[in-house]
C-alpha positions as CSV (number, residue, x, y, z in Angstrom):
1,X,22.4,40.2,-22.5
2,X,23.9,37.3,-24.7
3,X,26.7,36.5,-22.5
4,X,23.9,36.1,-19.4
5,X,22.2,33.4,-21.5
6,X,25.3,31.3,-22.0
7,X,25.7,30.6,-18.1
8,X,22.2,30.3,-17.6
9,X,22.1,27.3,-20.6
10,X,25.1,25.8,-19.2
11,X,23.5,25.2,-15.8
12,X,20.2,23.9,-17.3
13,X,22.5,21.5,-19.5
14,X,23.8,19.9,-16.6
15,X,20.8,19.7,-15.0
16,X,19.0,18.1,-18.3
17,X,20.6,14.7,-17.9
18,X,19.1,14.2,-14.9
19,X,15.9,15.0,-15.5
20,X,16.3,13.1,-18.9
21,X,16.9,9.7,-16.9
22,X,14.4,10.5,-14.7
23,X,11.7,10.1,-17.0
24,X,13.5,6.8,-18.7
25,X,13.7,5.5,-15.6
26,X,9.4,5.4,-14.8
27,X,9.2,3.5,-17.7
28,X,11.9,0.9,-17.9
29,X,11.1,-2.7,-17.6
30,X,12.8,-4.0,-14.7
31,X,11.6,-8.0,-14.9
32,X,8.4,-10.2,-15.8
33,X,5.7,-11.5,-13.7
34,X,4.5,-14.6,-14.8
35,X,1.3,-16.0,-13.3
36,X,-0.6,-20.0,-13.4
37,X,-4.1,-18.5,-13.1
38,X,-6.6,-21.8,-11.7
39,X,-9.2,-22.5,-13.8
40,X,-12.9,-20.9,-13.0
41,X,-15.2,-23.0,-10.5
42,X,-17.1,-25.1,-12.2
43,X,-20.7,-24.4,-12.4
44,X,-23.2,-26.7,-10.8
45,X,-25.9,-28.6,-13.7
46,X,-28.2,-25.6,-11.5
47,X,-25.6,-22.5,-12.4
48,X,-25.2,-20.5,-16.0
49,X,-21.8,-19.8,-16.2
50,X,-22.0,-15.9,-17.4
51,X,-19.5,-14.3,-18.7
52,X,-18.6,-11.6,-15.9
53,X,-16.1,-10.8,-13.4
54,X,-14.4,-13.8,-11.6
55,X,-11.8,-14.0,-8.9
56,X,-9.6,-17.0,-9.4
57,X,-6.5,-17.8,-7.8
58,X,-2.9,-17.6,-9.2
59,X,0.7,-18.6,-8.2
60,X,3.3,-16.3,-9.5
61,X,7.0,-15.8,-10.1
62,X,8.9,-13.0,-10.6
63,X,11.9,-12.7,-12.6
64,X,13.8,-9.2,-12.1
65,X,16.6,-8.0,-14.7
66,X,18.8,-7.8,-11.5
67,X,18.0,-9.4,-7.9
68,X,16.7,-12.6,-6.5
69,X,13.3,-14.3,-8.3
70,X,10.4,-13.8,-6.1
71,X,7.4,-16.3,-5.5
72,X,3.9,-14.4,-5.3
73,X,0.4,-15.8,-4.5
74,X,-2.7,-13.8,-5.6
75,X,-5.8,-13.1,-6.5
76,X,-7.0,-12.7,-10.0
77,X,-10.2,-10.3,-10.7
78,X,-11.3,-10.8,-14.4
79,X,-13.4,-11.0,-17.1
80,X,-14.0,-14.0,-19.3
81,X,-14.5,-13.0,-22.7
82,X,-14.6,-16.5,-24.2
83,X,-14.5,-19.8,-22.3
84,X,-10.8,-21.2,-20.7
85,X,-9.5,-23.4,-18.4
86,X,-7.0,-20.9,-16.4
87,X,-3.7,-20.6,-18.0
88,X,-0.5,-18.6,-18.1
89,X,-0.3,-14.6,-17.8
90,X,2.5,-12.6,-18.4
91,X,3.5,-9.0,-17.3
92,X,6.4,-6.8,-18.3
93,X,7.0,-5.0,-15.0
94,X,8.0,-1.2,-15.0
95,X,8.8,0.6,-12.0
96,X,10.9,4.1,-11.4
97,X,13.7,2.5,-8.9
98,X,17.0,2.0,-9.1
99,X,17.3,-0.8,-6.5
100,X,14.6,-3.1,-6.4
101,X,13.2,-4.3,-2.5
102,X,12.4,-7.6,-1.3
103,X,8.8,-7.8,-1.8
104,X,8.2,-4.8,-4.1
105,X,5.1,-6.2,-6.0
106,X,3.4,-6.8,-2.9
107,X,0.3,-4.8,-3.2
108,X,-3.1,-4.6,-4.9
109,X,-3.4,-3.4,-9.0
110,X,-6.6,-1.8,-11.0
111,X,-6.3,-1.3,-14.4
112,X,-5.7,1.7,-16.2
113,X,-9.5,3.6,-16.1
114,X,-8.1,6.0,-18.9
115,X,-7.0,2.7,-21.6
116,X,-10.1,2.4,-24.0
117,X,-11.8,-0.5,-23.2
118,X,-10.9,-2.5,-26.6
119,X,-7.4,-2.5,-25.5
120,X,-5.7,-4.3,-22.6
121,X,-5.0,-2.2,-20.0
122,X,-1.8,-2.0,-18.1
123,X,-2.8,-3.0,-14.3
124,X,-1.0,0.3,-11.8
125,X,0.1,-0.5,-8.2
126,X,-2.8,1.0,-5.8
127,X,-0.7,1.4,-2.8
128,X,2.5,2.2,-5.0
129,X,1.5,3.6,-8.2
130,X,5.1,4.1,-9.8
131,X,5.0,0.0,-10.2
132,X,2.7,-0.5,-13.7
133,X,2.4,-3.9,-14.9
134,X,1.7,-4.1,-19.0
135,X,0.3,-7.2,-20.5
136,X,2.0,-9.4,-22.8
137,X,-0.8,-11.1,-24.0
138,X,-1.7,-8.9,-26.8
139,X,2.1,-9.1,-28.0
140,X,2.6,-11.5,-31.1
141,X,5.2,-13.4,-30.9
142,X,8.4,-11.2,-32.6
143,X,5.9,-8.1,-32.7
144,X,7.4,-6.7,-28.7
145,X,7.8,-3.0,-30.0
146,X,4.7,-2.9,-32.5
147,X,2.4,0.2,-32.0
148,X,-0.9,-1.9,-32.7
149,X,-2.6,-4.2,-30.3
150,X,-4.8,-6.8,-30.3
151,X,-8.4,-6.6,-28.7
152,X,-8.5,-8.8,-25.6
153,X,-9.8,-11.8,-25.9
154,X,-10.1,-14.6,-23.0
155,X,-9.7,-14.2,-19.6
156,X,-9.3,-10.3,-19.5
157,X,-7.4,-9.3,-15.9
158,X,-8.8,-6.2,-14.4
159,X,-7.6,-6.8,-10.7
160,X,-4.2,-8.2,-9.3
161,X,-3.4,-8.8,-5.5
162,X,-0.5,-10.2,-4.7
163,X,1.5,-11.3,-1.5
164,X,5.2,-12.3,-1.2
165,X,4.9,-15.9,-0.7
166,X,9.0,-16.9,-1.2
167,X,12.3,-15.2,-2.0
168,X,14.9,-17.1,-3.5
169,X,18.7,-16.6,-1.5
């Protein structure tokens, strides 16, 4: 009986590694997304500015670990939690490929319905949901691998759409 478990552990062992890198693979960080989101419309002396969802529209680059940048224009969906002007937001992209296509963000993003609302939720690919894009916002500066995040404060993103606009050669 013993001697039949040792070439059955022997196959699963060589079988392991693969299945180990797998699972690394889904959630390894292959580049950042950086987005210039425009400031909200400005409200007429008639309009309260309310502090609700808002689409505004963003230009953004993407920097891959390996590859060509890529040059994205979107549309934002968020929520402004306090009053701002627009600004700069930044993603930590994680996708489970090992080669990365021309235009491979190109595609709407929802966040994460199962992230508890007082934490920024990472925004997942609706037409390719391996891509996950994780804020950086709630990331002190130095504090990249701390367990504890910040509630969101600002312009909260709950809604990306993006479409290739330029690839660098």
């Amino acid at each position: 009986m013993r001697s039949g478990l040792l070439p059955a552990f022997a196959i699963c062992s060589m079988f392991y590694p693969a299945i180990g890198s797998s699972v690394q693979r889904a959630d390894s960080e292959v580049g950042v997304l950086t987005c210039s989101v425009n400031a909200p419309p400005a409200a007429s002396d008639n309009e309260v500015v309310q502090a609700d969802s808002q689409l505004r529209d963003a230009i953004c680059t993407f920097r891959p670990r390996k590859g060509v940048e890529e040059t994205y224009i979107g549309t934002v969906q968020g929520l402004s939690l306090s009053a701002d002007n627009g600004g700069v937001t930044i993603w930590s992209v994680k996708v489970d490929l090992d080669t990365l296509p021309p235009g491979l963000l190109q595609q709407s993003y929802a966040a994460d319905p199962a992230v508890p609302a007082d934490q920024l939720a990472p925004l997942v690919g609706e037409t390719n949901s391996s891509i996950v894009l994780h804020s950086m916002a709630d990331r002190p500066e130095g504090s990249a691998s701390a367990p504890n995040r910040l509630a969101p404060r600002g312009f909260v993103v709950v809604g990306l759409m993006l479409r290739l606009m330029s690839t660098a050669v």
